[in-house]
C-alpha positions as CSV (number, residue, x, y, z in Angstrom):
1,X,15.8,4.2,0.1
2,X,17.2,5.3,-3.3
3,X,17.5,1.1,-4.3
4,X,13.9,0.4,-3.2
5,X,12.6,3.7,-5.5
6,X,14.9,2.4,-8.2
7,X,12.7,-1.0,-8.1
8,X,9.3,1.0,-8.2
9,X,10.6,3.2,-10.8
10,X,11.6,-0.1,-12.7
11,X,7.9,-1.5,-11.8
12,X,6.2,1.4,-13.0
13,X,7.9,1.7,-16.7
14,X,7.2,-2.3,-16.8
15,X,3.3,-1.5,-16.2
16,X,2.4,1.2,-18.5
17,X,3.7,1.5,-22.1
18,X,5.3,5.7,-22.0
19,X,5.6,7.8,-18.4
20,X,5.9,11.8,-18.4
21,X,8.3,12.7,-16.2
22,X,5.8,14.5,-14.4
23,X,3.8,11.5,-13.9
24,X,6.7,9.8,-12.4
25,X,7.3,12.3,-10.4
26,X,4.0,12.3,-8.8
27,X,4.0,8.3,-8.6
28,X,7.1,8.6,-6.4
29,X,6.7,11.3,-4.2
30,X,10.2,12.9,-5.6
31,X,11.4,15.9,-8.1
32,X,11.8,15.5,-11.7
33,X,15.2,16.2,-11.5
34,X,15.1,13.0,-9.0
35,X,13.4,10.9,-11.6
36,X,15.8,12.1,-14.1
37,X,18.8,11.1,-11.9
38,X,17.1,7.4,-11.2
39,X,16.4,6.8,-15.4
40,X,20.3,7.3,-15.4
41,X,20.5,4.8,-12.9
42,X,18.9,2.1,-14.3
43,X,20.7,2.6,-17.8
44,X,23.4,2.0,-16.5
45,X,22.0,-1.1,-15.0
46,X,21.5,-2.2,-18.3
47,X,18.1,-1.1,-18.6
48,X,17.2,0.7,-21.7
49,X,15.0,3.0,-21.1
50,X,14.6,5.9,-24.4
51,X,13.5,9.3,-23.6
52,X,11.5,12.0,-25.9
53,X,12.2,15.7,-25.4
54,X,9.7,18.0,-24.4
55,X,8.2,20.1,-22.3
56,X,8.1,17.2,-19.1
57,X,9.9,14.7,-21.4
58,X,8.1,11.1,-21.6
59,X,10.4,7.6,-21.1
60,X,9.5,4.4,-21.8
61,X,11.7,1.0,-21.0
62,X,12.6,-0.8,-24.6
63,X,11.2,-3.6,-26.0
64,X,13.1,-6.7,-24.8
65,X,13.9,-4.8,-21.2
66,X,13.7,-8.0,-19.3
67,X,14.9,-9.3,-16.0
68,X,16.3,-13.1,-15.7
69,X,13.2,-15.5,-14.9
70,X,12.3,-15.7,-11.3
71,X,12.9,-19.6,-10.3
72,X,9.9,-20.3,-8.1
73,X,8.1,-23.5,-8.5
74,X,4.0,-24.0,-9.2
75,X,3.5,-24.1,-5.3
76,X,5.5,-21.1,-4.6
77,X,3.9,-19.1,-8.0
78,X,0.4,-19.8,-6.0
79,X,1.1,-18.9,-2.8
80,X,3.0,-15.6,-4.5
81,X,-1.0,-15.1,-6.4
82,X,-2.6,-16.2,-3.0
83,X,-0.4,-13.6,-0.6
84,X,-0.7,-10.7,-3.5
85,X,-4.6,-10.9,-3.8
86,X,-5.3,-11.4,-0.3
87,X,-3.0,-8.9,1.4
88,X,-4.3,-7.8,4.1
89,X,-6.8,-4.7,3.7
90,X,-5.2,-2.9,7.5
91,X,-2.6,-1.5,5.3
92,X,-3.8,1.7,3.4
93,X,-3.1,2.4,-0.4
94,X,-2.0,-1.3,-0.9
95,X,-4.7,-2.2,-3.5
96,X,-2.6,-0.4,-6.4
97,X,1.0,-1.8,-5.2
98,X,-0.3,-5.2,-5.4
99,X,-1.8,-4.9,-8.1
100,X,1.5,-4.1,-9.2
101,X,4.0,-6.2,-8.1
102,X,1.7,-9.3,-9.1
103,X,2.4,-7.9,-12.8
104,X,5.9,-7.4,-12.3
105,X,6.4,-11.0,-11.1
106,X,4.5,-12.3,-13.6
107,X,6.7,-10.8,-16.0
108,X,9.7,-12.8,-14.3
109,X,7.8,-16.1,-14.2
110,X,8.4,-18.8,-16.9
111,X,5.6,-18.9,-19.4
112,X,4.3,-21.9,-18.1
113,X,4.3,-20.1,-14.3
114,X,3.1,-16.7,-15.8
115,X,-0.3,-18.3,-17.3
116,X,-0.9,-20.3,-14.5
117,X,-0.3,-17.1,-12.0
118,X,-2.9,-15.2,-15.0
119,X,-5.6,-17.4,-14.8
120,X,-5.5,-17.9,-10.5
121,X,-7.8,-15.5,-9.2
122,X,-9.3,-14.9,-5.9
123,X,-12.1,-12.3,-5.3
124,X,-12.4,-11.4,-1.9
125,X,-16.2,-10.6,-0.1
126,X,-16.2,-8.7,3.1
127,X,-17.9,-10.6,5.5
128,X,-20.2,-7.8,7.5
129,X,-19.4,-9.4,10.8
130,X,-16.0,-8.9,11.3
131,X,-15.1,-6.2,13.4
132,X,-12.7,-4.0,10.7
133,X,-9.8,-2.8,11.8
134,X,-8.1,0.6,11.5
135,X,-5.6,1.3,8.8
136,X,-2.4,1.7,8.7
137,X,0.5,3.7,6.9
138,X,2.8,1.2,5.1
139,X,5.5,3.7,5.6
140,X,5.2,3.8,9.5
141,X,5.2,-0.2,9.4
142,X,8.4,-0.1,7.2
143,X,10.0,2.6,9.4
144,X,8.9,-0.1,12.5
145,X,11.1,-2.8,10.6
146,X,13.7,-1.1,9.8
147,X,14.7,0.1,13.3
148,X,14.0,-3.3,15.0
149,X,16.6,-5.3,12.5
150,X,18.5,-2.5,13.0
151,X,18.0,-2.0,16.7
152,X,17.7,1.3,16.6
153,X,15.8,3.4,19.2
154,X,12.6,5.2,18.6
155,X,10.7,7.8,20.0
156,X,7.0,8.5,19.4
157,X,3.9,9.7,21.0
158,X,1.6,7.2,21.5
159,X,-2.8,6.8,22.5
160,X,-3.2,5.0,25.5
161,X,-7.3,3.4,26.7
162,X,-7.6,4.1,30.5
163,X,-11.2,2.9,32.1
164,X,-13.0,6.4,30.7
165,X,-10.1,8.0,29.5
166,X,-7.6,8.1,26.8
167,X,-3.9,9.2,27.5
168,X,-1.3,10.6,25.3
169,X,1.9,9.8,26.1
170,X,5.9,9.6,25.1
171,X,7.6,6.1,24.5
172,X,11.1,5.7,23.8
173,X,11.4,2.2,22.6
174,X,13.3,-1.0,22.0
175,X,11.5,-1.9,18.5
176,X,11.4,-6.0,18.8
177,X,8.4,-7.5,16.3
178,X,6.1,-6.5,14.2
179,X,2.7,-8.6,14.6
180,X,-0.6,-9.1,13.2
181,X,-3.4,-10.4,14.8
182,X,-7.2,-10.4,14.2
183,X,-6.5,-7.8,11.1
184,X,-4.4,-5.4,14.2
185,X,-0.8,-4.6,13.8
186,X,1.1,-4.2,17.0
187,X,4.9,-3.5,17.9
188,X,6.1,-5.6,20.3
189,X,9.0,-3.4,22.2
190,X,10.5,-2.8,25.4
191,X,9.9,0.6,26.9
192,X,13.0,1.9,28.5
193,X,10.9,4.2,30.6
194,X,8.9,2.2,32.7
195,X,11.7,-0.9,32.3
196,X,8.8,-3.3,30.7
197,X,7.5,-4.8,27.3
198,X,4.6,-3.9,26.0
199,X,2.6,-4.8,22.7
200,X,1.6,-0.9,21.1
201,X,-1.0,-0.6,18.6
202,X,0.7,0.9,15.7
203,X,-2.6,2.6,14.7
204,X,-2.0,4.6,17.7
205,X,1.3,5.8,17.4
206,X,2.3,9.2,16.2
207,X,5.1,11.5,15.4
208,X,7.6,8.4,15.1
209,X,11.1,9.6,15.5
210,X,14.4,8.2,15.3
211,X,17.1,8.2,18.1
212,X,20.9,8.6,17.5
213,X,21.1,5.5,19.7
214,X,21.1,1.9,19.4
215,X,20.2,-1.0,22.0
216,X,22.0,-4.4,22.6
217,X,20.3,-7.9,22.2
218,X,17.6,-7.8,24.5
219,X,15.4,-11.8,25.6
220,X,11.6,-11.3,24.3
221,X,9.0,-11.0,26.5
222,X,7.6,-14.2,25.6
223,X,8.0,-17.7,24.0
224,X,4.6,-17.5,22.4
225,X,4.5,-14.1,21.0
226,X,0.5,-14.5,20.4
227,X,-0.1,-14.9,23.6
228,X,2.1,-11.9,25.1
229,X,0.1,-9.6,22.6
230,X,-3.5,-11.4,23.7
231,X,-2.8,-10.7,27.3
232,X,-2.0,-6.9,27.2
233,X,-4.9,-5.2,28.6
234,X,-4.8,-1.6,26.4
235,X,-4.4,-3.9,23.1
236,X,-8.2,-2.9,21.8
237,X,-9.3,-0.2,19.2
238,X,-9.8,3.4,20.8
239,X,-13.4,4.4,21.0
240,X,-13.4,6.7,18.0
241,X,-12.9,3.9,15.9
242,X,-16.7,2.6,16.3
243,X,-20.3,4.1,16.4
244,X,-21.0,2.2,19.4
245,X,-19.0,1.7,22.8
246,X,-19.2,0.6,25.7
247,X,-18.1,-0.8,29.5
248,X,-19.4,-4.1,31.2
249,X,-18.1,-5.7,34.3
250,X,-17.9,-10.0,32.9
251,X,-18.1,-12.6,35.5
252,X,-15.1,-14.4,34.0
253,X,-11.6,-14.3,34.7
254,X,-9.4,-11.9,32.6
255,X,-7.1,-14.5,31.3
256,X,-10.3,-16.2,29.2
257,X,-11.2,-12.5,29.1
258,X,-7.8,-11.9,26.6
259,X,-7.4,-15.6,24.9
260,X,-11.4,-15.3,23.5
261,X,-12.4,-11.5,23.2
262,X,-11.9,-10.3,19.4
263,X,-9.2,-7.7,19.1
264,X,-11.8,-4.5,19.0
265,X,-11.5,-5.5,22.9
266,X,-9.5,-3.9,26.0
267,X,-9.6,-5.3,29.4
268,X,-8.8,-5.5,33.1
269,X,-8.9,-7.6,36.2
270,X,-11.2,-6.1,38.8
271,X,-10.5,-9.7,40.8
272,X,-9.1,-13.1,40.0
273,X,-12.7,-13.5,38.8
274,X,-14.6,-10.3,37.6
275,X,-12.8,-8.1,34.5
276,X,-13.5,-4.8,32.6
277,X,-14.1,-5.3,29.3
278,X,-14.2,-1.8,26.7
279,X,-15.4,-2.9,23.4
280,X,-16.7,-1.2,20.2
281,X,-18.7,-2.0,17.5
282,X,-21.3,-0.8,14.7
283,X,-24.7,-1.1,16.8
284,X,-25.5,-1.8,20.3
285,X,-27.2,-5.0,19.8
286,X,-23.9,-6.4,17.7
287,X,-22.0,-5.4,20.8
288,X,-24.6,-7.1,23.3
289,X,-24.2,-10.2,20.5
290,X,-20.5,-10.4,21.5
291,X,-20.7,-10.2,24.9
292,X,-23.5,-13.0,24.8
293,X,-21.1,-15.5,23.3
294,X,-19.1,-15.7,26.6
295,X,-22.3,-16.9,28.5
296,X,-21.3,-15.4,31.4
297,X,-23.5,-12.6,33.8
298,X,-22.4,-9.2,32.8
299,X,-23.7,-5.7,34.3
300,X,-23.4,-3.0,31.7
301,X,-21.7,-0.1,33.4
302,X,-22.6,2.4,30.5
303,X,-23.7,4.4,28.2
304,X,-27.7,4.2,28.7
305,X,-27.9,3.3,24.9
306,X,-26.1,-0.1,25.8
307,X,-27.8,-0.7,28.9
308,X,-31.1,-0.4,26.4
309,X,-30.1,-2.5,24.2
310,X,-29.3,-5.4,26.8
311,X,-32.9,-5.0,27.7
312,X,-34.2,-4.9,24.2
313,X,-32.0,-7.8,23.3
314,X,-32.8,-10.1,26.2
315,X,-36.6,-8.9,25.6
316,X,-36.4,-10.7,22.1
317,X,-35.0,-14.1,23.6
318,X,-37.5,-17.0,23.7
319,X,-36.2,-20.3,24.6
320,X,-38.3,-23.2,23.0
321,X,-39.1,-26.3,25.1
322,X,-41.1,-28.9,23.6
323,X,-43.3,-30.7,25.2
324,X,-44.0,-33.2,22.9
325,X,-42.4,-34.6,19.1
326,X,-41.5,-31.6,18.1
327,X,-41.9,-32.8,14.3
328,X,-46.6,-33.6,15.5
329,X,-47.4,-30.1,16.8
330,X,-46.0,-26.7,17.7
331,X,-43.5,-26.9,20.8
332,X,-44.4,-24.6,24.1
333,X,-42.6,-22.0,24.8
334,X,-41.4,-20.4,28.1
335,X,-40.0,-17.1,29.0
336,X,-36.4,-15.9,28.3
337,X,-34.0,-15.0,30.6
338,X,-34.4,-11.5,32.4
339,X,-32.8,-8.2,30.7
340,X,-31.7,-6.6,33.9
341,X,-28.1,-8.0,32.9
């Protein structure tokens, strides 16, 4: 804790040319008499870092305050600009701390390395059909880390999607992974209570609390970690995360159910060949759209709003036949399939 604040101290005096004490203060989340203790620390590092009295006091790190080059080559220096300027945007306050570090590695670089990193620039567009996910807290996804390399148990209260319900619950857990997929973080750990593993949305846990115990070396669920977190039925976005929600019963078998439904989706097998599907997203005719892609016959179990919109959507659907070259004169037309699913 106290080496990892040393470093964003360090970063911080690096960025900007004089710091009130105050100001670093506020930066770090810590006392002045903190910050005071930490300038100490890196002096005697070897860090120079000269103070002016007053009535916050100001420090600034010397001129010539440099760490040895970082020895990366040009492919590592790009994929170092590339990871920096595309991190992923599920993690909130990042945009600042990348900002950030991108600097202070490009202070370590080579010249050579350092211009090339200056001049690569990415720019990223959001893309208005991707289904965003929730953000969140970098500290909860570093407390997460920490206690599976450690093995250290956790407790926390954790949001659970039941067909037309949502549970709060305790979980005292065996911290295994950390995993993204489709922009969703997810701890993969074993619940001692109910003896199973389970992939938990880490948007949806709260109140995360250490244990005075630690758990042995335990086999992972599965070989192919993507597909263990796929396959979990509650691994969806809880209905306050979207404008729009709703239930349909799919004529298709849960397991193409979990290996093609975006990650906005939770599921479960009615039969080896019907499945509940609970999906959100920012209109009712995006969240007919989705549905459509499977080409399956679904029945819309609610709300009214989405059984409307599966008639207005299905209304709007003409399929063209031509009857002739298409290319001489305007093809026929016959009526689209019926709205009543």
């Amino acid at each position: 804790m106290i080496a990892n604040r040393t470093l964003e101290l360090l970063s911080l005096l690096q960025t900007q040319r004089e710091w009130t004490g105050d100001g670093l203060a506020e930066r770090l989340g810590v006392s002045p008499r903190t910050v005071r203790r930490d300038i100490n620390r890196l002096r005697e590092l070897g860090y120079p870092v000269t103070a002016t009295k007053g009535p916050s006091g100001s420090y600034r790190l010397s001129r010539g305050a440099r760490l040895p080059p970082l020895i990366v080559d040009d492919e590592q220096a790009l994929a170092i600009a590339l990871s920096l300027q595309t991190a992923p945007a599920s993690v909130t306050g990042m945009g600042d701390a990348t900002k950030r570090a991108l600097n202070s590695i490009q202070e370590l670089l080579p010249p050579h390395l350092a211009h090339r990193l200056a001049t690569f620039s990415v720019e990223q567009i959001e893309n208005a059909w991707e289904l965003a996910p929730p953000q969140v807290d970098p500290s909860l996804l570093a407390q997460l880390s920490s206690a599976a390399q450690q093995r250290d148990l956790v407790r926390f209260s954790y949001r659970s999607i039941h067909h037309d319900s949502m549970q709060d619950g305790e979980v005292l857990a065996e911290p295994h992974r950390l995993v993204v997929w489709s922009g969703r973080w997810y701890l993969v750990a074993y619940d001692q209570q109910r003896s199973s593993w389970h992939a938990y949305r880490v948007d949806r846990i709260k109140d995360l609390a250490p244990t005075a115990w630690r758990f042995g070396e335990r086999e992972g669920p599965d070989e192919d970690i993507t597909r263990f977190v796929q396959n979990q039925p509650d691994r969806g976005d809880t209905p306050d995360t979207w404008p729009c929600w709703g239930t349909v019963l799919m004529e298709c078998p849960a397991s193409l159910v979990a290996k093609w439904a975006p990650g906005v989706a939770s599921f479960e097998a009615v039969d080896d060949r019907v499945t509940r599907i609970q999906m959100g997203a920012w209109s009712w005719s995006a969240l007919i759209g989705f549905l459509i892609t499977f080409s399956c016959r679904f029945t819309v179990e609610g709300p009214p709003e989405l059984v409307a919109a599966a008639r207005r959507v299905m209304g709007l659907i003409d399929v063209g036949i031509p009857s002739h070259d298409p290319l001489a004169e305007p093809s026929s037309r016959t009526p689209g399939p019926s709205a009543g699913r």
